[in-house]
N, C-alpha and C positions, 0 to 999 in steps of 0.2 A: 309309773308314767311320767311322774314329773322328774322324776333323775334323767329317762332318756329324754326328754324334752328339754331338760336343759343340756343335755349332752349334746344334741341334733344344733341348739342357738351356740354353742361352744366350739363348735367345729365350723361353721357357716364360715366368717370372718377369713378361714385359711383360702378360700375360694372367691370372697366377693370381688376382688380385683376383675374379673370376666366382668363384672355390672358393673363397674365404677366411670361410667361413660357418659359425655351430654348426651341432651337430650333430644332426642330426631325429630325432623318437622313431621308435620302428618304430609301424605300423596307418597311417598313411596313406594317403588316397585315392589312387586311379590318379588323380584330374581333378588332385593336386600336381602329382605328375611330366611328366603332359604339358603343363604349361606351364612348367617347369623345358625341357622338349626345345627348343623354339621356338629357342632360340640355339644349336643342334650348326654349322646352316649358317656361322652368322655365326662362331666359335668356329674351324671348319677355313678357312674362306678367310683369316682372322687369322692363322693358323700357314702357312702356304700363300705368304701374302704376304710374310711376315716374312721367310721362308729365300731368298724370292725374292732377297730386297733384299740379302740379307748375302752372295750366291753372285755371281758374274760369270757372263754367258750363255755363256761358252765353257767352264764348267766343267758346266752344264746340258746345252748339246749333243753334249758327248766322248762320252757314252753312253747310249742308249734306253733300254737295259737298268737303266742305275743310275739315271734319271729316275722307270723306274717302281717303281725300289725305293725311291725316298726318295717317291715318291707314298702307297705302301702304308705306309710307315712314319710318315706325318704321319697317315692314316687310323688304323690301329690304335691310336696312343699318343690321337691325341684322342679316340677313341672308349671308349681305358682312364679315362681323364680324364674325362670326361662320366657313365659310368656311379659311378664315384666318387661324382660331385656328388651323382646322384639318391640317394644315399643317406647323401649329408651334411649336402649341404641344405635350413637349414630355412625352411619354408611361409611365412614372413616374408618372408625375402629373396625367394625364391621369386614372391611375390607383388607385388613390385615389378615383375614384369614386364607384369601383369594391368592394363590400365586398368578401371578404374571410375569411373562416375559418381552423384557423392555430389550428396545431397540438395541444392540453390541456392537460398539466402534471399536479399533482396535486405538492404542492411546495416541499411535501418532494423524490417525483420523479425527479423535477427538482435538487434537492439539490443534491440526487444521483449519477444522470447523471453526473453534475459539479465537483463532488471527485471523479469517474471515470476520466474523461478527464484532471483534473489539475496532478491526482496522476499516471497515465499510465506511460510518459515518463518517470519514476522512477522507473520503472520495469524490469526487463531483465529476457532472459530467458538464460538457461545456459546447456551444453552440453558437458556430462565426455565422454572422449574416450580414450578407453583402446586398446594398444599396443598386437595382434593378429596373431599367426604366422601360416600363409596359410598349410596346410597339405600336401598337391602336393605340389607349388612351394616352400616351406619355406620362402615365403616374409613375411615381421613383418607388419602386414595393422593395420591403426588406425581402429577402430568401433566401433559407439557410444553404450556405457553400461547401459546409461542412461542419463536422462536429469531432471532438476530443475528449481526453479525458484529464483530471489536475487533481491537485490534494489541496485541503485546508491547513497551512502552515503557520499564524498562531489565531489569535481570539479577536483577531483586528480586522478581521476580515481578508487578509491576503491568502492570494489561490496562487498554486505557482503550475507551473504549464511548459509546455516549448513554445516557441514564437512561431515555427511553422502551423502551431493548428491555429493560433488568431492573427497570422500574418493577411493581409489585405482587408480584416471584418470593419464592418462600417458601426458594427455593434455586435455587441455576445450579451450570450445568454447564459449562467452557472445554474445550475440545478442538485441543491444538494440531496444527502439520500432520503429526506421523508418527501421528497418528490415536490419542495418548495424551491420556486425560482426567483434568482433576482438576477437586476441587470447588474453590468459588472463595466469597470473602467478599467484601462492599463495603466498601470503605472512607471513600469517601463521594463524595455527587456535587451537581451544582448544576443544580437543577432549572429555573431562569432561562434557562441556556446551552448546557440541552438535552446536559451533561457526566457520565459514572461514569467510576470510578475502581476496578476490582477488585482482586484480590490472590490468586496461586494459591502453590501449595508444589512447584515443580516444581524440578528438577535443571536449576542454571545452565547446564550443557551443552545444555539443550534449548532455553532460551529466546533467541531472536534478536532483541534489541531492534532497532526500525524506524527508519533513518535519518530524523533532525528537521531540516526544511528552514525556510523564512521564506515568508510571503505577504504582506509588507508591498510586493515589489516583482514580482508577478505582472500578465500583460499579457495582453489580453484576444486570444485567438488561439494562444497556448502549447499545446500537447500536453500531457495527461493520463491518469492510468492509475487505473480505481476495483477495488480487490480486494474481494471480498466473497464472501458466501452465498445469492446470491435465489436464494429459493424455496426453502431446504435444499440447494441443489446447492453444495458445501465448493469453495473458490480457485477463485472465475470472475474471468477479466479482461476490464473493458471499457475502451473506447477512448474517446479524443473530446478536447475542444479546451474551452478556458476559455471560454465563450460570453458571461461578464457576471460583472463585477465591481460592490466595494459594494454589494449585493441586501440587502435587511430581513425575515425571515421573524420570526414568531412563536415560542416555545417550545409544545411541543405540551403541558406541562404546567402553564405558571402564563400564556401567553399575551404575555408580558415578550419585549418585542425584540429579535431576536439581531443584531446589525450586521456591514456587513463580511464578507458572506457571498458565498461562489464559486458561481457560476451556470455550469455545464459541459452539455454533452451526451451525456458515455459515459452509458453504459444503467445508470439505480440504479434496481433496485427491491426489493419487501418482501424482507429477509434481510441486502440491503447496508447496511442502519442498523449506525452504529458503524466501519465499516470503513473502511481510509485511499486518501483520495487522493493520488497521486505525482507528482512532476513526469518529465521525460524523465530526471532523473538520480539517479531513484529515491529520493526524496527527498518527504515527509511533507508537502503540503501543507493538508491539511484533512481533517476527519470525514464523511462521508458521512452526513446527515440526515433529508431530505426531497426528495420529486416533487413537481413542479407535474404533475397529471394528474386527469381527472376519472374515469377508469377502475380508480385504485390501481394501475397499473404503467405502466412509461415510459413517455413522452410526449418524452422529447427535453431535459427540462428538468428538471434535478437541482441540489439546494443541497448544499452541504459548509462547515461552520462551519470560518475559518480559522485554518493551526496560530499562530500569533501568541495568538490568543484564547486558544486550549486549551492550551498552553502557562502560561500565568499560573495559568490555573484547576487544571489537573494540582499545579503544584507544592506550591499551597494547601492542595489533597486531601491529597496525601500526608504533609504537613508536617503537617497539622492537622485532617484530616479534616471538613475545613468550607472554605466561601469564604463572604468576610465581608465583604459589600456592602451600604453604605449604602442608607438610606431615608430617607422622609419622616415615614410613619407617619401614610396618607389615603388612604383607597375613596375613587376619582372615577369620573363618569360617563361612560356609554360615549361616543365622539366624538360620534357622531350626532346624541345630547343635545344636546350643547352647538352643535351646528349649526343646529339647528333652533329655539335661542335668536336666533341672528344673532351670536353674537359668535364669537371665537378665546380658546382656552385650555382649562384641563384646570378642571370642575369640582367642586370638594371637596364630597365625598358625605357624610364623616364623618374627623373626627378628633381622633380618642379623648386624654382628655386626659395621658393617662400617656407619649404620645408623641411625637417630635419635633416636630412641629407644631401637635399641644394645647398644648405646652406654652408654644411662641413664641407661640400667642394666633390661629393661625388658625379662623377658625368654618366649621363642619359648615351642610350642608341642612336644613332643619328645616320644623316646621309650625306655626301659631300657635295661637295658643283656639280658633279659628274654623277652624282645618283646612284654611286656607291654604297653600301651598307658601312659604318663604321661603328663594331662594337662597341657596346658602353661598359661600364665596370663590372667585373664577375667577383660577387661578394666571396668568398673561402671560408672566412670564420667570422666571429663573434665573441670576444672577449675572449680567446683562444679556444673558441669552442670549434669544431667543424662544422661547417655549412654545406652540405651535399644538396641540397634541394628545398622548395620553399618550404615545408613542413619542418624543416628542421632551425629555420630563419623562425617560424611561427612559434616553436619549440621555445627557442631560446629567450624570446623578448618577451612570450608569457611569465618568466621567470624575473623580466625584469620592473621598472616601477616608472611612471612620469617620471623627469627631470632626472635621474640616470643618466651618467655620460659613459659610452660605450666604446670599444675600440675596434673599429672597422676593419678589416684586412680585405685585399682587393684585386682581384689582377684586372692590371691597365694595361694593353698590348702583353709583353711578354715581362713585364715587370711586377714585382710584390707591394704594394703599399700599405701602410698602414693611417688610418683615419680615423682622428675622434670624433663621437654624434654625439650630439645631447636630443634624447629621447624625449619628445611632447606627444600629449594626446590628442584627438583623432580633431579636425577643424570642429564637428559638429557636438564633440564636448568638451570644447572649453570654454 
């Protein structure tokens, strides 16, 4: 008896790893313990096995009687043992015995899921309220006129946005995503390239500046991600594919050319103004701006001013609270005008003499004694660039800098000139 009993403590050790587990509070369910049971079977043929192996058959058959004492002796001690465990073991471990079946995303849903939840907290939504004066009592109430969406662009607080969702606010409201508001001031924006630039006082621990990426080398076909607010609904994400690059849309505010603009198909509509578009590596590639739709909500075809552009202009903002783009300092005619002339070129409506191009001597539209029409100069080119139409006049002096001297070409009656300008910025920023 004492060989197999030290046989039975010599073999235990191969198996204690099943108990080597903390220790469980008390109040637990019956449904722990019976899944803790599930191993008594496997747990007794282990020990059953064990003694087998370490005993020779002739010491097994010398006696019935002591067969079925060491039978009842491997029952009892595992059954000491087991109940033990139920009450050591904890639910954790326990729980490793339970299969389950966890939720299955295929990786580029999981991928998804991951640039939603990294790129959220870089979202804000935002809230113009215009100044309303009661008609019975004549109190001036704020009311909101509308709302947008903007990113957190670095730890200083700057939001960046289009100028059409806080053009005319008497005040905004930013609302980041743990649903904490602050008031917010402009700092300044450019109403040419469809850019604001805000500024909140929040706690650097809340602000998650948004990953800045490049669109100088985006390809038409790439995966895209638009975050926004349509409709008032706060972090919607849509999906879609770069559908068209280099696109030319308008400013909704002075009409001036935006170039180089991203043409996608995730779903933008009224709310997603201001809001950034990502690449697959969650990464800033453009503003969300504008629908091509005749409905006012999607249609499949959405522009995003790209970060390259907004970039330049952000830093301007901030640094100076202005961007400071050349001019000519000339109202010209709308295209169609001059179409219906038969010629090509941008034509000079007026320019006023205190300006860059008064001053180089080009002549305005006019009328004579006789209340004739007498055309003014038809610009042609730009530094030997072609001038077909105003966007392409817009084209070329984006390209140029203040204080730049240009060389005008011009037809005066039926003659070619050529004219130097010196290029200054716009009266209201200098």
């Amino acid at each position: 008896m004492a060989a197999l009993a030290s046989t039975f403590f010599a073999t235990t050790p191969k198996v204690s790893r099943l108990n080597s587990v903390p220790k469980l509070p008390l109040g637990r369910s019956l449904s722990h313990f019976k899944r803790v049971t599930l191993i008594t079977p496997v747990v007794v043929s282990a020990l059953r096995d064990e003694f087998i192996r370490n005993n020779s058959a002739s010491e097994l058959d010398s006696s019935n009687g002591l067969k079925k004492l060491v039978d009842s002796l491997f029952v009892l001690c595992t059954s000491v043992a087991l109940s033990a465990t139920l009450f050591v073991a904890d639910v954790d471990s326990a729980s490793a015995f339970v299969v389950t079946t966890p939720r299955k995303l295929q990786s580029d849903e999981l991928a998804t899921v991951r640039l939603f939840q990294e790129n959220t907290p870089s979202v804000v939504y935002i809230t113009n309220l215009a100044a309303r004066q009661d008609a019975f009592t004549l109190d001036v109430l704020e009311v909101p006129q509308g709302s947008g969406s903007g990113f957190v662009w670095d730890t200083q607080g700057h939001v960046v946005t289009n100028y059409h969702v806080i053009r005319g606010a008497s005040d905004l409201k930013v609302t980041l995503a743990d649903q904490s508001t602050y008031d917010a001031k402009v700092v300044g924006f450019d109403q040419d390239k469809d850019v604001a630039v805000l500024r909140i006082e929040a706690p650097k621990g809340k602000l998650r500046p948004i990953p800045i990426g490049v669109s100088a080398d985006l390809l038409v076909g790439q995966k895209v991600y638009a975050i926004g607010n349509p409709f008032g609904l706060d972090h919607t994400l849509t999906t879609g594919v770069i559908s068209g690059l280099r696109r030319e849309i308008s400013s909704a505010a002075t009409g001036r050319p935006i170039q180089d603009v991203i043409q996608t198909d995730a779903a933008i509509n009224p709310g997603n103004s201001g809001g950034p578009l990502i690449d697959s590596a969650g990464n800033l590639i453009g503003i969300n701006t504008a629908i091509y739709s005749p409905s006012g909500a999607s249609s499949g075809v959405g522009f995003s001013i790209p970060v390259d552009t907004v970039s330049g202009i952000v830093d301007q903002l901030v640094k100076f609270g202005k961007v400071t783009r050349p001019i000519l300092g000339i109202k010209f005619a709308p295209d169609q005008s001059v179409e219906q002339l038969g010629v090509s070129g941008v034509l000079v409506l007026d320019a006023p003499p205190n300006g860059p191009a008064g001053k180089a001597g080009l002549q305005s539209t006019k009328r004579d004694a006789y209340g004739r029409l007498i055309l003014g100069d038809i610009i042609t080119s730009v530094n030997g660039k072609k001038v077909a139409n105003g966007s392409d006049l817009y084209r070329i002096l984006d390209q140029c800098k203040v204080g730049d001297k240009v060389e005008v070409e011009v037809l005066r009656g039926d003659k070619l000139e050529k004219i130097p300008v010196l290029l200054e910025p716009k009266p209201d920023e200098s």
